[in-house]
N, C-alpha and C positions, 0 to 999 in steps of 0.2 A: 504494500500500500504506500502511496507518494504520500509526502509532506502535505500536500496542499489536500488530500483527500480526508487526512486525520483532521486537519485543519479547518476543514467544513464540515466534520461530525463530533470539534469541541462542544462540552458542556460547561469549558468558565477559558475566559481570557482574561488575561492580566496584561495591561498595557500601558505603557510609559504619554507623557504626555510633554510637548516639548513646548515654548515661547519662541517666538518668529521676531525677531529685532524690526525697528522700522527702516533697515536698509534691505531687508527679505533673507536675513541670515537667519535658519534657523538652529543653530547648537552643533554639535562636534559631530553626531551622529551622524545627521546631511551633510556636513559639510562637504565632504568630497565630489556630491552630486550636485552640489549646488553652481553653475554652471552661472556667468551675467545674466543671460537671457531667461536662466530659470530664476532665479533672484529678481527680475526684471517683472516676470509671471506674479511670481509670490506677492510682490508687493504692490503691483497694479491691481489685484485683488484685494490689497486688503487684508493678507490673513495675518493671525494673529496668535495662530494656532498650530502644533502638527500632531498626527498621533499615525500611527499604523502607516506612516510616509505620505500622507494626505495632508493638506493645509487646510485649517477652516479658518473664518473672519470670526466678524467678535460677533456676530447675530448667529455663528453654528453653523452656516453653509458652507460648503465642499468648494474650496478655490478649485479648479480643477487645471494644472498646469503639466507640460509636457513632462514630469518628472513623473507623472502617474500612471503614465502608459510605459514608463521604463523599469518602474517600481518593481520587484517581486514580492508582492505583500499579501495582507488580506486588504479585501475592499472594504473602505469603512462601513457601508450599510451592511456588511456581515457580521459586526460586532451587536448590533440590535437583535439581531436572532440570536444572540449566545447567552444562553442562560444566566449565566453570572460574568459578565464584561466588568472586571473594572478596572479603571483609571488609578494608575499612582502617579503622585508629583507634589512635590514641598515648595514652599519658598516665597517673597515677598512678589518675585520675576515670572511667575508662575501662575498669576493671581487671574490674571487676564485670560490668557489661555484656558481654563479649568475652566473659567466659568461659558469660553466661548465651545469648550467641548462637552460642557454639560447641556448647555441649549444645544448644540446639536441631536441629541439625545440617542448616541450610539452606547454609551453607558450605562450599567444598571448599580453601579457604587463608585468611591471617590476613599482610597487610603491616602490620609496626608497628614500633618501635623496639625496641631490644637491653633497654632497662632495663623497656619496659612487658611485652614478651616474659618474660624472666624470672621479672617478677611474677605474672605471669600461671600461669606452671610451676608456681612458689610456693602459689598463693593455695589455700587450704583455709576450704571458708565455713563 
C-alpha cells in the first residue's frame, strides 16, 4: 500500500501550522520552494497562513499558487474528513495564522500554549 493511500484512510492528522511574512516568506520548511514568482503568488494573495504546503489568507481561503501543483502533500480539504485533524503551533508570530487556519475550518483541534491560546481568544483583526 502507497503512502498516499494510508494517507487517505487516516483516522487523526497532526499538522504543523506555519506564519507567511508580509514579503510571502513563509518559514524554513518552504523555504527552499519558495521561488520570487512563488513568493510573488503568496503574497499577491494575501496569505497569511500555511499548513499541509497550502497558503490561506486571514479570512481561511486557499491562496492557490503554482507551489500546489508541485506540492507532494495532502490536499487541505482532506484534512476536514479526518477524524481528529489537529493543528499545533505556539507563539506570539503564530497568532495570525491559527486563527486564519481555524476559519478555514480544515481543523477539528488546536494544541498550543496557554499565553498563545488566549491571544488567540483575544485577537480581533
Amino acid at each position: 500500500m502507497s503512502t498516499f493511500e494510508l494517507a487517505a484512510r487516516a483516522d487523526v492528522a497532526l499538522v504543523g501550522v506555519g506564519a507567511v511574512g508580509p514579503d510571502g516568506t513563509s518559514g524554513a520548511i518552504l523555504r527552499p520552494y519558495l521561488t520570487d514568482s512563488v513568493r510573488a503568488e503568496v503574497s499577491k494573495g494575501r496569505a497569511v497562513a500555511h499548513i499541509c504546503g497550502h497558503h490561506f489568507d486571514a479570512a481561511g481561503r486557499h491562496v492557490r499558487t503554482s507551489l500546489c501543483d508541485r506540492m507532494i502533500c495532502m490536499a487541505p480539504e482532506r484534512l476536514a474528513d479526518i477524524k481528529l485533524s489537529l493543528a499545533v503551533a505556539w507563539g506570539h508570530e503564530k497568532v495570525l495564522a491559527l486563527n486564519a487556519v481555524l476559519k478555514a475550518d480544515l481543523v477539528s483541534g488546536l494544541a498550543t500554549d496557554e499565553a498563545t491560546a488566549r491571544e488567540l481568544l483575544a485577537y480581533e483583526p
